[in-house]
N, C-alpha and C positions, 0 to 999 in steps of 0.2 A: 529527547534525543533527536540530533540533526540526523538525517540521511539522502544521501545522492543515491537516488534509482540504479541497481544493477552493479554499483561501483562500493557502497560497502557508507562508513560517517562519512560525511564532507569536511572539507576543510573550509576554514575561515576565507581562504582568498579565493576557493568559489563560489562562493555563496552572492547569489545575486536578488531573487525574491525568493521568499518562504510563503509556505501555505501550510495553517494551523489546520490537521487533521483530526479523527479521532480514529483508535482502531482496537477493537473488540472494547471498548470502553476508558481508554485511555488515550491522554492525549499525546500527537504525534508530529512532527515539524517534516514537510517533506519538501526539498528544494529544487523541482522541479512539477511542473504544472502535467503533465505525463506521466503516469505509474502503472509499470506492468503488472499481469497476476504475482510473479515471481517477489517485485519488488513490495508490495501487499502481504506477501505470506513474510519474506525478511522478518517486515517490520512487527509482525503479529508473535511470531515465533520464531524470534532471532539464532537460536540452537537447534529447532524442529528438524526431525528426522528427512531425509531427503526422499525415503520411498511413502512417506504419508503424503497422501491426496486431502488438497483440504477444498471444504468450500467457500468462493467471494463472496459476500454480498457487499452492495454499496447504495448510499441513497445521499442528494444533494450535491449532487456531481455534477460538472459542468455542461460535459458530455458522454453519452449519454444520461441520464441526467439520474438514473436508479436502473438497479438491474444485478444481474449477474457475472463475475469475472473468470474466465476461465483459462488456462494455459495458455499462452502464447496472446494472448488478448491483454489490450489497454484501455487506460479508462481518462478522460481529460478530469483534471482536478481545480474544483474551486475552494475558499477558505470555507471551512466548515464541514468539508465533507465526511462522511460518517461508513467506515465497514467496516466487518463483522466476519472474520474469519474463524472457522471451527475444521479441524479434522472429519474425514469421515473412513478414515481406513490407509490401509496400505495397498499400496498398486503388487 
C-alpha cells in the first residue's frame, strides 16, 4: 500500500521517492521521508477507533535514530525502517 502522510493513498503523479517500511510486521511504502505519530497509526490501523491511544515504537530510523512516537511528534524516516504500533486503551 502507497501512502502520503496526513493526506490519505497517494497518487501516481506525486509520487516522487518511496521508502520501504515495515509496520507491526508487514511491509509498508511511505512517500515521504517525515511520518507523524498520526500518520504511523493510519498506516498500522487504517479503520482504528479514533478515541484508542495506541503506543509507537520505532527502530532504524534516520532521525532519531529508535525511540518512541507520541502525538503530535515526528520521526525522519530511512528505507528499512521498522514500527510497531499496539493499542493500549481508550482516552
Amino acid at each position: 500500500m502507497s501512502y502520503t502522510p496526513a493526506t490519505g493513498p497517494a497518487s501516481t503523479e506525486t509520487r516522487s521517492k518511496t521508502y520501504r517500511i515495515v509496520v507491526n510486521g508487514q511491509p509498508k511504502t511511505a512517500t515521504s521521508e517525515i511520518l507523524t505519530y498520526d500518520d504511523v497509526v493510519r498506516l498500522a490501523f487504517p479503520n482504528g477507533e479514533p478515541t484508542t491511544i495506541y503506543r509507537v515504537t520505532f527502530r532504524k530510523a534516520e532521525h532519531p535514530h529508535e525511540g518512541t512516537l507520541v502525538e503530535g511528534q515526528t520521526v525522519e524516516i530511512r528505507e528499512g525502517t521498522i514500527f510497531d504500533v499496539t493499542p493500549t486503551g481508550k482516552s
